[in-house]
C-alpha positions in Angstrom: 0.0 0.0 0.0 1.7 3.5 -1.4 2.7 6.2 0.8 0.2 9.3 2.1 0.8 12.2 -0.1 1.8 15.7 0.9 -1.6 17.9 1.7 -2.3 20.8 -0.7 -3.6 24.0 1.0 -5.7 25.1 -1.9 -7.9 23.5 -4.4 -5.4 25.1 -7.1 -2.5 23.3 -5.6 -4.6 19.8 -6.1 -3.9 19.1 -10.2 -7.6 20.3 -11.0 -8.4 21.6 -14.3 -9.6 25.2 -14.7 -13.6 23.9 -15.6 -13.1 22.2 -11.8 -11.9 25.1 -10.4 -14.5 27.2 -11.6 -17.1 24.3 -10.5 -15.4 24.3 -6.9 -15.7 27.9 -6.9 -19.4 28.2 -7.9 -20.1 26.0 -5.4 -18.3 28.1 -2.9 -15.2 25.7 -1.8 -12.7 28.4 -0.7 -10.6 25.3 0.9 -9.8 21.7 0.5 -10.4 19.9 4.1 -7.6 17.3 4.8 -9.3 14.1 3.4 -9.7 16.5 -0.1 -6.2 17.2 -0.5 -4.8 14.0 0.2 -7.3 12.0 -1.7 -7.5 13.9 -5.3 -4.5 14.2 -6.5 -3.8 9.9 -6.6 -7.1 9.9 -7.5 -7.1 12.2 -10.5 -3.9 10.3 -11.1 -5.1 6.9 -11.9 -4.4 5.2 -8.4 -6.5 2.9 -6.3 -7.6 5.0 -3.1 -8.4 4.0 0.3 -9.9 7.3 1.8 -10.1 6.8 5.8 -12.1 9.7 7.3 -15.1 10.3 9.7 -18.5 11.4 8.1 -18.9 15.0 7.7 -15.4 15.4 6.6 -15.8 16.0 2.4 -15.1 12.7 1.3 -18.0 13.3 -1.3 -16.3 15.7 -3.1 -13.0 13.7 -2.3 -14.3 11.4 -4.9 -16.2 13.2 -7.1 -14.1 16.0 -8.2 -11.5 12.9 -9.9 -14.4 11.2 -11.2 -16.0 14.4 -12.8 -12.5 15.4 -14.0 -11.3 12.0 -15.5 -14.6 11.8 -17.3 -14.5 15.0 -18.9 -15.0 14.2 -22.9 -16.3 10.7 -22.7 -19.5 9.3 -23.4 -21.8 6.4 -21.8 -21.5 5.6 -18.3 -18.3 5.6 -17.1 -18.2 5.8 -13.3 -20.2 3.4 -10.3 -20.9 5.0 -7.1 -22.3 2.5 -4.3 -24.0 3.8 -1.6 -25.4 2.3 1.7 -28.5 4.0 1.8 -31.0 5.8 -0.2 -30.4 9.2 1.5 -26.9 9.0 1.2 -27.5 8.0 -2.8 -29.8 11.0 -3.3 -27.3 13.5 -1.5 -24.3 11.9 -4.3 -26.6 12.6 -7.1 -27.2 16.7 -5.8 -23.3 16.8 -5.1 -23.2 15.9 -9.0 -25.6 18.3 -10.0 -23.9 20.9 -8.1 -20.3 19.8 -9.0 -20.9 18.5 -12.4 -23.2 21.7 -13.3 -19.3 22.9 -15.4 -19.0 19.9 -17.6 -23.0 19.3 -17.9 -22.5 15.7 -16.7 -25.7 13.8 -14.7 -26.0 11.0 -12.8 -28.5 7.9 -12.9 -29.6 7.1 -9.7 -31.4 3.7 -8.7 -32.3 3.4 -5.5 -35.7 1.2 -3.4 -38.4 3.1 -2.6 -39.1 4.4 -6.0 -40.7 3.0 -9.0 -38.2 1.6 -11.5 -39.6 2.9 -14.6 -37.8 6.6 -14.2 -34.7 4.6 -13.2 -35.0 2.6 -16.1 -35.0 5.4 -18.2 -32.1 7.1 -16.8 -30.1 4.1 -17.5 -31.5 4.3 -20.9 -29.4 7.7 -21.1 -26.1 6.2 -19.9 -25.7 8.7 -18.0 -21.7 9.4 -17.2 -22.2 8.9 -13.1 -24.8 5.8 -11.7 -25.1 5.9 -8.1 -26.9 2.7 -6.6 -27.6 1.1 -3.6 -26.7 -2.6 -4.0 -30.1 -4.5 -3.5 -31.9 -2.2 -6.3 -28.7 -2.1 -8.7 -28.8 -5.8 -8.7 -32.6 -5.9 -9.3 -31.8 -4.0 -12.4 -28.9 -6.2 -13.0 -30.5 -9.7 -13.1 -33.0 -7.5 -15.2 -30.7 -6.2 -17.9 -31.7 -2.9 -17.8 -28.2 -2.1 -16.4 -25.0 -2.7 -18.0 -21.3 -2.0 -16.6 -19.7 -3.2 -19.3 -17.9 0.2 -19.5 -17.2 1.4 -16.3 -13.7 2.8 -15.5 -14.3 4.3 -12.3 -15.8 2.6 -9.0 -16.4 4.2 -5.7 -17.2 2.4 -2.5 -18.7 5.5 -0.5 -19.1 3.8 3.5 -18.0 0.8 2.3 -18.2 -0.5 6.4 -21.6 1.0 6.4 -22.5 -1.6 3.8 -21.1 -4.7 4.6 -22.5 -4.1 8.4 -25.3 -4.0 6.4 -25.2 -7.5 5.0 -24.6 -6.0 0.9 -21.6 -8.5 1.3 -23.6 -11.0 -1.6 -24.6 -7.8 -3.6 -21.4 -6.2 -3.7 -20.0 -9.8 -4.7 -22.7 -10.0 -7.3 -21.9 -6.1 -8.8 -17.6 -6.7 -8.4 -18.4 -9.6 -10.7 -19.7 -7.9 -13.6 -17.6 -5.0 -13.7 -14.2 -4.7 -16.0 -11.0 -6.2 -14.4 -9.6 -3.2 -15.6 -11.1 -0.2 -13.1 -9.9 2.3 -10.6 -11.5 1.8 -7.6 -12.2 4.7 -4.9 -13.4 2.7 -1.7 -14.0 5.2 1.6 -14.9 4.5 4.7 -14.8 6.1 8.3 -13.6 2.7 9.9 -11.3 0.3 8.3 -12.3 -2.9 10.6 -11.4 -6.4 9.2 -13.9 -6.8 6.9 -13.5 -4.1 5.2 -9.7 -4.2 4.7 -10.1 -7.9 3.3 -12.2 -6.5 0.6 -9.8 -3.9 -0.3 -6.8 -6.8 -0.3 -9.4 -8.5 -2.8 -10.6 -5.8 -5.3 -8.3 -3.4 -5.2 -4.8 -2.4 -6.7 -2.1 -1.2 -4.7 -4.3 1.4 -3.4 -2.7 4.7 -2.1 -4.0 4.9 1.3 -5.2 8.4 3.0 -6.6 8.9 6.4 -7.2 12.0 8.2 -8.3 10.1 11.1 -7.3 7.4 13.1 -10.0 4.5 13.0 -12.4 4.4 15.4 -11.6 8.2 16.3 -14.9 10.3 17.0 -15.1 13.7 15.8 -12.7 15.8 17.7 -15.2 19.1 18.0 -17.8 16.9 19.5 -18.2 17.4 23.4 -19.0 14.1 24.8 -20.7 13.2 28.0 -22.3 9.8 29.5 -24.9 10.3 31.9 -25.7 7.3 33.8 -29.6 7.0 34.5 -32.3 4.3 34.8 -34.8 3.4 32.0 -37.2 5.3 33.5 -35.3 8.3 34.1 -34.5 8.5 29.7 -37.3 10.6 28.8 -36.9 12.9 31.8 -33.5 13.2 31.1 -34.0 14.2 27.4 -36.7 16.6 28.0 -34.1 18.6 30.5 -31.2 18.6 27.7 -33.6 20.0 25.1 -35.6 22.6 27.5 -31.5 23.7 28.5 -30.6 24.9 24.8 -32.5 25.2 21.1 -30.1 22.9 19.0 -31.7 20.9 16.3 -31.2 17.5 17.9 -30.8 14.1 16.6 -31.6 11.6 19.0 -30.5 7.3 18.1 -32.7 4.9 19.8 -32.7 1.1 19.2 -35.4 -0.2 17.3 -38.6 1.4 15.6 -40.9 0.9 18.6 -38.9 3.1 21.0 -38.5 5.7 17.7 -42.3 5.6 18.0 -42.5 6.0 21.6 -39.6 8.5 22.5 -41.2 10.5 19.5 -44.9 10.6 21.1 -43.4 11.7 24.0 -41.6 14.6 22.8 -44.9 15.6 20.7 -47.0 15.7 23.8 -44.6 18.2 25.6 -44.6 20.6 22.7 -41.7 20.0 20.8 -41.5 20.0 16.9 -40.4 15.8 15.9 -40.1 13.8 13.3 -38.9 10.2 13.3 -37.0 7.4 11.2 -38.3 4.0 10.7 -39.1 1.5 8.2 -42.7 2.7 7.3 -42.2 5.2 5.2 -41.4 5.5 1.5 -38.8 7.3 -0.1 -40.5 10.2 -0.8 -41.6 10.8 2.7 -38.3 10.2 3.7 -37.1 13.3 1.9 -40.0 15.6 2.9 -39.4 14.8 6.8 -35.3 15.2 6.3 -36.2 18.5 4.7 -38.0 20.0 7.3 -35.3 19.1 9.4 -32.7 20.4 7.2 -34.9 23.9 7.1 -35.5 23.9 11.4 -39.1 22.9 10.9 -38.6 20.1 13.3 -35.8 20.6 15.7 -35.9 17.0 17.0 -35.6 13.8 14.8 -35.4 10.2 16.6 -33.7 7.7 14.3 -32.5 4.1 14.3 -29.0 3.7 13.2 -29.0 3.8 9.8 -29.6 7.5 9.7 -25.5 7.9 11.2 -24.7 7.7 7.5 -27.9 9.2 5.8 -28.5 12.2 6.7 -26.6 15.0 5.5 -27.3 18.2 7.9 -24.6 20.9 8.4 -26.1 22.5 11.8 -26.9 19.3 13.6 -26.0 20.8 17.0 -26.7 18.1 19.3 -26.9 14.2 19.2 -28.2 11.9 22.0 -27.8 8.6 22.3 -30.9 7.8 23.7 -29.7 4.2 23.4 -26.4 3.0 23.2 -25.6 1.1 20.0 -24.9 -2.9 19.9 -21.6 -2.0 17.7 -19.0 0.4 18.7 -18.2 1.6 15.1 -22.0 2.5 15.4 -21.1 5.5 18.2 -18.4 6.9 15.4 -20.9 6.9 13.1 -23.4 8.7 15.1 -21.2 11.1 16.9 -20.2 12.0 13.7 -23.0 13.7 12.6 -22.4 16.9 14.9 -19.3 18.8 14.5 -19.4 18.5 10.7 -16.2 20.0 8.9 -15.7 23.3 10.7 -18.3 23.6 13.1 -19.0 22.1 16.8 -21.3 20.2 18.3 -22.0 17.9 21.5 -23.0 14.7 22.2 -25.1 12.9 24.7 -25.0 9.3 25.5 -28.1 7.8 28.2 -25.9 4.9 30.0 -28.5 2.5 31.6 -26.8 0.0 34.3 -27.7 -2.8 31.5 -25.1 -0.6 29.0 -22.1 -0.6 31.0 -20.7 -3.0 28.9 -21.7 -1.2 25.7 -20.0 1.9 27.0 -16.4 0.0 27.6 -16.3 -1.8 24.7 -17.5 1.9 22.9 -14.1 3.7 25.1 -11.9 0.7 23.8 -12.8 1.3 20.3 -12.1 5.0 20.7 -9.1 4.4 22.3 -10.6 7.0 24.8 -12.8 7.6 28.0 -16.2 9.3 27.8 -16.8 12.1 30.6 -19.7 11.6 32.9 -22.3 14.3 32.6 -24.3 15.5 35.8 -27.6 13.9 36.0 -30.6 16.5 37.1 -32.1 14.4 39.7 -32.7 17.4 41.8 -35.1 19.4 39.6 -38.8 19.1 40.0 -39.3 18.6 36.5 -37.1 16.3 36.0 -38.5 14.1 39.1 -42.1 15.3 37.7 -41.1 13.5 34.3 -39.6 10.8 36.0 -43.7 10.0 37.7 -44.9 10.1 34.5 -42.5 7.6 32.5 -43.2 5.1 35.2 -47.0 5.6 35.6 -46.9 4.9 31.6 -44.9 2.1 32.2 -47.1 0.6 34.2 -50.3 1.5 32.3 -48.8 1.9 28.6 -52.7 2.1 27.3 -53.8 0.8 23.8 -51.1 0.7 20.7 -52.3 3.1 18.5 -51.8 3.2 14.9 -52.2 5.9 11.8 -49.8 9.5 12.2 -46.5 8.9 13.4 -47.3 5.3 15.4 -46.3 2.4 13.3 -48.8 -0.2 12.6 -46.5 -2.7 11.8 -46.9 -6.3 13.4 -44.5 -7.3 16.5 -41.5 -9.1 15.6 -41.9 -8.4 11.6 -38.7 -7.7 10.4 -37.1 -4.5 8.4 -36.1 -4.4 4.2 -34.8 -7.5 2.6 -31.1 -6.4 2.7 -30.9 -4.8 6.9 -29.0 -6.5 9.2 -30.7 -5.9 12.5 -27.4 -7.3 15.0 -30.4 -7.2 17.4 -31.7 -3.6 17.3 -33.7 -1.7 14.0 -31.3 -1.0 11.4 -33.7 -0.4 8.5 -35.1 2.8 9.0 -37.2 5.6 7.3 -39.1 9.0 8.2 -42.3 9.4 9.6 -44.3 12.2 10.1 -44.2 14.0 13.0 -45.1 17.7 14.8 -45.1 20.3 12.4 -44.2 23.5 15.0 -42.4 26.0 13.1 -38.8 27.2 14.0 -36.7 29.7 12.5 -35.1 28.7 9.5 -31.7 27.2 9.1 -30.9 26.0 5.7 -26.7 25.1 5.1 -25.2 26.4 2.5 -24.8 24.1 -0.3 -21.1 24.5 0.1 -21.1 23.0 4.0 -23.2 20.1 2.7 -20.5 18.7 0.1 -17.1 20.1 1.2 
């Protein structure tokens, strides 16, 4: 494996041509961030790249700028980008559209959720870029609707996120079609073991980059565990979010307690919406857009929104529930503190997640500070009454608006991998109390 590069300090310094400057600078880039100028200039010169780097750190225009600029001229579809998640496939294709506005290239993007026959005729247009998920990419595969007969360039965007997934057979199924003859562009924010042996397998001599140790959290994220009781959760979350007016993002464990930790929040006032596997794609989008605009301040999620939601000015994020697997916590600590800014996070430590929260600190290589718990307050004890009377008396399940009707025990999409907790996940809808607006600009989202 080749030697880092030197970093470049400007986009100018990187090997870019003038139409990618003048796309960077229409987009309003003033500055590469590390995993930028280490990663584009092996990339835009031929080499296999490993790209190590947290989320929120650029790596999507680490990638794309190469790919846009070793495409320039050619026709048919030329580069695969394999995503994770439909979100994360959606926010590629308006990181093309911004980026590849210059050279008036487009990308194909087939993705579940969404009927086929638009996809179908995108692929029709051989587009230069197709960004996939793997389930749907081999659906079109086993189809023949897709071809990747000519595809030069392949990038593996959270390439952890999707074998933790189970897209192992998928990705085996899509590696098998393409030409021996590729450059391959694989990032991740972890490089665990499964993930290095598929880069020993597929690609070539790879120049690695990493701007980040793996398994490091994000450094401008203030972390504190605050050890409570079941019970004392909701009271607990009610007191962070009454003590500041960040837009929170709050992780629980499976699609029930997304349900339930969102009901709760609605009845005391607070503008939520909520991620489970419900929803289709298109209601997906509308609920992460009010969230992006700071029409809803609080979304709960399952995991698979760590990777899937792209939001520049998520100030806070709770861990309502600890997650089963450690790289998990990098993943979701890593949506605050996105590439300049700061952000804090909040991790709910239950007597029964002790031994989540050591095996989270010896992943990190680091210990998380213990927050003070409220116990004192009279709302807090007030909130505390109420949890436990519900407990004890949790009334009928509901369903229609924002309660899922779903059956107990049925399982999420065809390709999650639950490792005991709800990994599939979609948007809901939710309270729609108005707050002031808060849209990124499009340059925070992609740098």
């Amino acid at each position: 494996m080749s030697t880092e590069p030197v970093s470049a300090s400007d986009f100018h310094a990187l090997g870019l041509s003038a139409a990618a400057l003048r796309a960077v600078s229409a987009a309003g880039f003033s500055s590469p961030t590390p995993i930028q100028s280490r990663a584009i200039p092996p990339a835009l010169a031929g080499s296999d790249v490993i790209g190590c780097a947290a989320t929120g750190t650029g790596k999507t225009a680490a990638y794309l700028l190469p790919v846009l600029e070793r495409l320039a001229g050619k026709t048919g579809t030329r580069a695969l980008v394999l995503a994770p998640t439909r979100e994360l496939a959606v926010q590629i294709a308006q990181a093309v559209d911004l980026l590849g506005r210059e050279a008036r290239m487009r990308a194909a993007v087939v993705i579940g959720g969404v009927a086929q026959e638009g996809q179908r005729k995108a692929l029709r247009e051989r587009r230069a870029i197709l960004i996939a998920t793997p389930g749907r990419l081999v659906d079109h595969l086993d189809s023949g609707t897709a071809r990747l007969d000519d595809i030069e360039m392949l990038v593996l965007d959270e390439a952890d996120r999707m074998l933790d997934m189970g897209f192992a057979p998928q990705l085996r199924r899509v590696m098998a079609r393409l030409p021996a003859k590729r450059q391959s562009l694989l990032f991740s924010a972890t490089m665990a073991g499964e993930v290095a042996e598929f880069a020993r397998k597929h690609l070539r001599s790879p120049v690695r980059v990493e701007v980040a140790r793996s398994g490091t959290t994000a450094s401008r994220a203030t972390q504190l565990a605050y050890r409570v009781g079941q019970t004392e959760k909701s009271a607990l979350l009610e007191s962070l979010l009454r003590s500041s007016e960040d837009s929170t993002l709050v992780f629980v464990r499976t699609r029930r307690r997304a349900d339930k930790v969102a009901r709760a929040l609605e009845r005391t006032g607070h503008g939520v919406d909520r991620l489970h596997s419900d929803r289709s794609q298109a209601q997906r989008q509308r609920a992460l857009e009010s969230f992006r605009r700071g029409q809803v301040r609080v979304l709960v999620a399952t995991d698979i929104a760590a990777r899937g939601i792209d939001v520049a000015d998520i100030g806070h994020v709770v861990n309502y529930d600890l997650p089963h697997v450690p790289e998990d916590y990098v993943h979701r600590i890593g949506r605050t503190a996105r590439a300049a800014a700061s952000g804090r996070a909040s991790s709910f430590i239950a007597p029964e997640d002790a031994p989540l929260l050591q095996a989270i600190e010896r992943f990190t290589r680091a210990r998380v500070p213990e927050g003070q718990v409220p116990r004192g307050d009279a709302a807090f004890q007030a909130s505390v009454e109420v949890s436990v009377a519900r407990q004890r008396d949790p009334g009928p399940r509901q369903s229609g608006h924002g309660v899922s009707s779903r059956p107990p025990g049925e399982q999420p999409g065809r390709h999650a991998r639950t490792h005991g907790h709800g990994r599939g996940a979609v948007f809901s809808g939710g309270s729609s109390r108005n707050r002031a607006q808060r849209r990124p600009a499009a340059a925070s989202r992609w740098q």
